[in-house]
N, C-alpha and C positions, 0 to 999 in steps of 0.2 A: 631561669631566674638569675636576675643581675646580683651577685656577689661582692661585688665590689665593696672595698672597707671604703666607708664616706669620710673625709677630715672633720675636725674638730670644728665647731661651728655653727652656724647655720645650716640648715637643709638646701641642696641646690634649688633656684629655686623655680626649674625645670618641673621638679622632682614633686616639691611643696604644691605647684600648682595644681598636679594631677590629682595628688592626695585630697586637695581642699573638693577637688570637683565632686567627690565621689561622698560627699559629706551632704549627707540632705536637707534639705531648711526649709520644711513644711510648714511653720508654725508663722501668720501675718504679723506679730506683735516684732518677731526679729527684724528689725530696720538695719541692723548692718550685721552680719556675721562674718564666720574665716574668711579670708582672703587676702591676695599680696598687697602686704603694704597700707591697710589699714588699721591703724594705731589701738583699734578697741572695738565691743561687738557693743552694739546698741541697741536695748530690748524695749519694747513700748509696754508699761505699769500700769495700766489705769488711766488716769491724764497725766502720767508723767514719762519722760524718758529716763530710762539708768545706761549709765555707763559703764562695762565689764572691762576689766583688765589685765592682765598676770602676766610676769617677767620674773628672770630672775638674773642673780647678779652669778658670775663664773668667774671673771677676770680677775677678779681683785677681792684681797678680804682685810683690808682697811677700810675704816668707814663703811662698813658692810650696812648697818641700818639704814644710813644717809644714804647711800647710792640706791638702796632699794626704794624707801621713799618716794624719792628725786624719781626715779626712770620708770615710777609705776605712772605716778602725778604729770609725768610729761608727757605720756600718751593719752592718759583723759584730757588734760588742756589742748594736744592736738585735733583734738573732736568736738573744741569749742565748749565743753565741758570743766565743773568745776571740783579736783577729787573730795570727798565726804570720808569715803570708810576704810578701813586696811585690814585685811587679814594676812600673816605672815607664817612662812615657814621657814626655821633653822636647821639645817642640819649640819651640825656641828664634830669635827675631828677626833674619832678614839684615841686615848692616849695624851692628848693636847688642850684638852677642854677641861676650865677650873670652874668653881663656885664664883671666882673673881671676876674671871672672864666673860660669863655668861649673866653676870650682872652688868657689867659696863656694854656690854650690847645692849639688854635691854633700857637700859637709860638712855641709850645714845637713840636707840628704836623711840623712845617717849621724845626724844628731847627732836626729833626729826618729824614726827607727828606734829607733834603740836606748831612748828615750825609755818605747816600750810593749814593748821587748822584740820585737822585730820583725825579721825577719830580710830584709834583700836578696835579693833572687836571680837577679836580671835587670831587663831590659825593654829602653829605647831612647831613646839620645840623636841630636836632630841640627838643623843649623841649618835654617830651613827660610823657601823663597820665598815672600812676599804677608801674610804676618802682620806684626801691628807691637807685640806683647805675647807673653811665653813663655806656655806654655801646655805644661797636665802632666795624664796622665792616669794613674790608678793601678788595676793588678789585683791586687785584697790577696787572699788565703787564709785564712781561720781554721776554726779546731774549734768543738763545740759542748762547752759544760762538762761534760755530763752527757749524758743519753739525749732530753732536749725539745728544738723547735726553736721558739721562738717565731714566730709569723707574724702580720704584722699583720692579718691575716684574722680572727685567734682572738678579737679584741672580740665581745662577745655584748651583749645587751639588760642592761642593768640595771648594768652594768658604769659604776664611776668613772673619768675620764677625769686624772690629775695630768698635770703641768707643770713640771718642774726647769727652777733658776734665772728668767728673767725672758727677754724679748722687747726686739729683735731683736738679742743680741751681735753674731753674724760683720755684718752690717749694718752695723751704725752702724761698728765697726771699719774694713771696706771702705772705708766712705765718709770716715773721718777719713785713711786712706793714699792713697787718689786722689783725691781732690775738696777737700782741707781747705778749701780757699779759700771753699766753698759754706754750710760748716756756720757760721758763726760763734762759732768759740770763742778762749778763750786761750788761751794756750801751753800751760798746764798741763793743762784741759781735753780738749785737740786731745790732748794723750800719753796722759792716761787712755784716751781712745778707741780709739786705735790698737795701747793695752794691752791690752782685754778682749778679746784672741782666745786671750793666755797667764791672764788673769783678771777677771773667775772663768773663761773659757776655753770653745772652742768644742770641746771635747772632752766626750762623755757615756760616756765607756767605765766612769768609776767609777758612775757615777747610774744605769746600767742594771747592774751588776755587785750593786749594793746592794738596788735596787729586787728584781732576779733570787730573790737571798738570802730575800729575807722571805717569798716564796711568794706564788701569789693571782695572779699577772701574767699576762694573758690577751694580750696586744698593747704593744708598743712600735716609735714611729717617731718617725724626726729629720727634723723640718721641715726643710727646707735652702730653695731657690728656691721663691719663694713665698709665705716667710713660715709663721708660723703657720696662717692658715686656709686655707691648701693643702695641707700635713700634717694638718689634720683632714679633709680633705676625700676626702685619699688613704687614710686609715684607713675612714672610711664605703663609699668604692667598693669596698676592700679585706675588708671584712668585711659589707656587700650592708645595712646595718641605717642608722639617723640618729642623730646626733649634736646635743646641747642645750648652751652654754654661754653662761654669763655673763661679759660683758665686765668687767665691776667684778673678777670673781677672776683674768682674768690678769695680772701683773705687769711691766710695761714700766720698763725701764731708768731712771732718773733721766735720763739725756743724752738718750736719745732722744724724752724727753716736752718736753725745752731746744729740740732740733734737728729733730726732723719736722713738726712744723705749720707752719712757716713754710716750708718745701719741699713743703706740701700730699701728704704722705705719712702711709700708711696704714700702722703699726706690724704690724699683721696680715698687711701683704702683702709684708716684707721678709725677705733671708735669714736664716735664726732659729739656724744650727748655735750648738750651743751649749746648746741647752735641747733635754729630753728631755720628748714623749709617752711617760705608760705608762697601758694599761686595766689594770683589775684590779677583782677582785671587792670589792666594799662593806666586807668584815672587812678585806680588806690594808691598805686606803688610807692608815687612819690609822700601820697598822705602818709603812711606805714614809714618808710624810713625818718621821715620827720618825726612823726610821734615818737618813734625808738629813740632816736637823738636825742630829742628833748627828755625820754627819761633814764639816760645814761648808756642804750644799750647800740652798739654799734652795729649798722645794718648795709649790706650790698646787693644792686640787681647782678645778677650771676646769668641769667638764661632766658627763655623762651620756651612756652609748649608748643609742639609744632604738627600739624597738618598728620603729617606722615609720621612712622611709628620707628624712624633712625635717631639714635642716642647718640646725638655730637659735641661731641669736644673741640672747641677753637682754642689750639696755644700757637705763642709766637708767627701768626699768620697761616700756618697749618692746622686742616679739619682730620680728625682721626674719630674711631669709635669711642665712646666714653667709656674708661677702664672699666672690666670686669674684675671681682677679687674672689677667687672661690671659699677665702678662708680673709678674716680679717689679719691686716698687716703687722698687727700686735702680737701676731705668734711670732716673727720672726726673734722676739726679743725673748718674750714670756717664754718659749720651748726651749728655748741654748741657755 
């Protein structure tokens, strides 16, 4: 038996896939269950589809409601889905946790609900022994708009791979609210940063909403842990085919081009919510970056699904493998 201490993280996802296999899915009604890289499990109700969800937030415990939120709603809208329900759980710091504090969570939890139209309906608060950061997990519910479920599975060959907004927002964010001290910026800098989880925002519920609209969308997934080229990586396993991109087309943050070389971090390998993967047939592409435009959100073709099952990277005229991160890049900061 393999011993080995796993890092901090994600499950490799070597490891993830065997586990999922061994998981059985008798039941007809489940139209999408476990598996890599698809954003949420889709159960058939009656004549309706429900959308199932749960994430929790680790990284950060600023804006702990809002992030939870945000990154449950952005996996039901990568499923073409629209989120309805929330159940949450807090588990909250012995020693650290006040009557005050546990009020202004849950306010900021109502005020982040109602935000997408989201309804409460439960879950679980409580103080709790050996933790030294709150920590929230959320099980959100949503519908699907119509009768499709997207899956990131549904990438096929030939398929353009877009990119809303730019690389790494929830990132560099994180790391302007627990680490400032690391980054070296000014005052003003340091607030932008710690800005861009409300803007442009780690939210992709309208950028999949819009994209959804134009037709052509075969695949959409939200990078989160990991970075960018984990979220490709989880669409390639998830749909069995390879993936081709150009480093020069995706778009990295002005701050984070200031702030990660000198922390010897890899923009690809950091949390990315905030920017949305969508595949989509060749005709869409250019419909989808135009609609993005026109309603504020900035969009680039980055890639190609490709025939064969090699994950490539084009920079500077050189083909290399597209990075592997076994652990997201955010610990280089968050651990020291």
């Amino acid at each position: 038996m393999d011993e080995k201490i796993l890092p901090a993280g994600k499950l490799p996802a070597g490891l993830l896939a065997r586990l999922l296999t061994e998981i059985p899915l008798n039941d007809p009604d489940i139209l999408v269950g476990p598996g890599i890289g698809e954003d949420a499990a889709a159960i058939r109700f009656g004549d309706k589809t429900l959308l199932f969800k749960t994430d929790p937030i680790t990284f950060t415990s600023d804006k702990l409601a809002w992030y939870l939120v945000t990154i449950n709603a952005n996996d039901i809208a990568c499923m073409g889905g629209i989120p309805k329900y929330l159940l949450a759980t807090f588990l909250l710091p012995e020693g650290k946790t006040t009557k005050a504090s546990a009020q202004r969570l849950f306010s900021d939890l109502s005020d982040a609900c109602a935000s997408y139209n989201i309804s409460l309906v439960g879950g679980h608060t409580e103080v709790t022994y050996g933790i030294d950061r709150p920590i929230a997990v959320g099980f959100m519910i949503g519908t699907t708009a119509g009768d499709t479920i997207i899956r990131t599975s549904g990438a096929h060959p030939g398929d353009l791979v877009l990119l809303s907004k730019s690389i790494p927002i929830e990132g560099i964010a994180v790391m302007a609210q627990e680490k400032p001290e690391r980054l070296g910026l000014d005052a003003e800098s340091l607030k932008n940063a710690r800005n861009l989880i409300f803007e442009p925002g780690i939210s992709v519920f309208k950028d999949a909403r819009i994209a959804v609209e134009q037709g052509g969308v075969t695949a959409m997934h939200d990078p989160t842990e990991g970075g960018l080229a984990t979220g490709l990586r989880e669409i390639a396993a998830a749909c069995g085919y390879g993936i081709t991109v150009k480093r020069e087309s995706i778009p990295v943050l002005d701050l984070a081009e200031k702030i990660l070389p000198n922390l010897n971090i890899d923009p690809l390998g950091v949390l990315a919510s905030g920017s949305l993967l969508v595949c989509c047939n060749p005709d869409s592409a250019q419909k989808i970056l135009s609609a993005w435009r026109k309603n504020g959100i900035a969009g680039s073709l980055i890639g190609e699904i490709t025939q064969n099952k090699d994950l490539v990277l084009f920079h500077e005229g050189r083909q290399t493998p597209l990075p592997e991160f076994a652990v997201d890049e955010i610990t280089k900061v968050l651990s020291s």
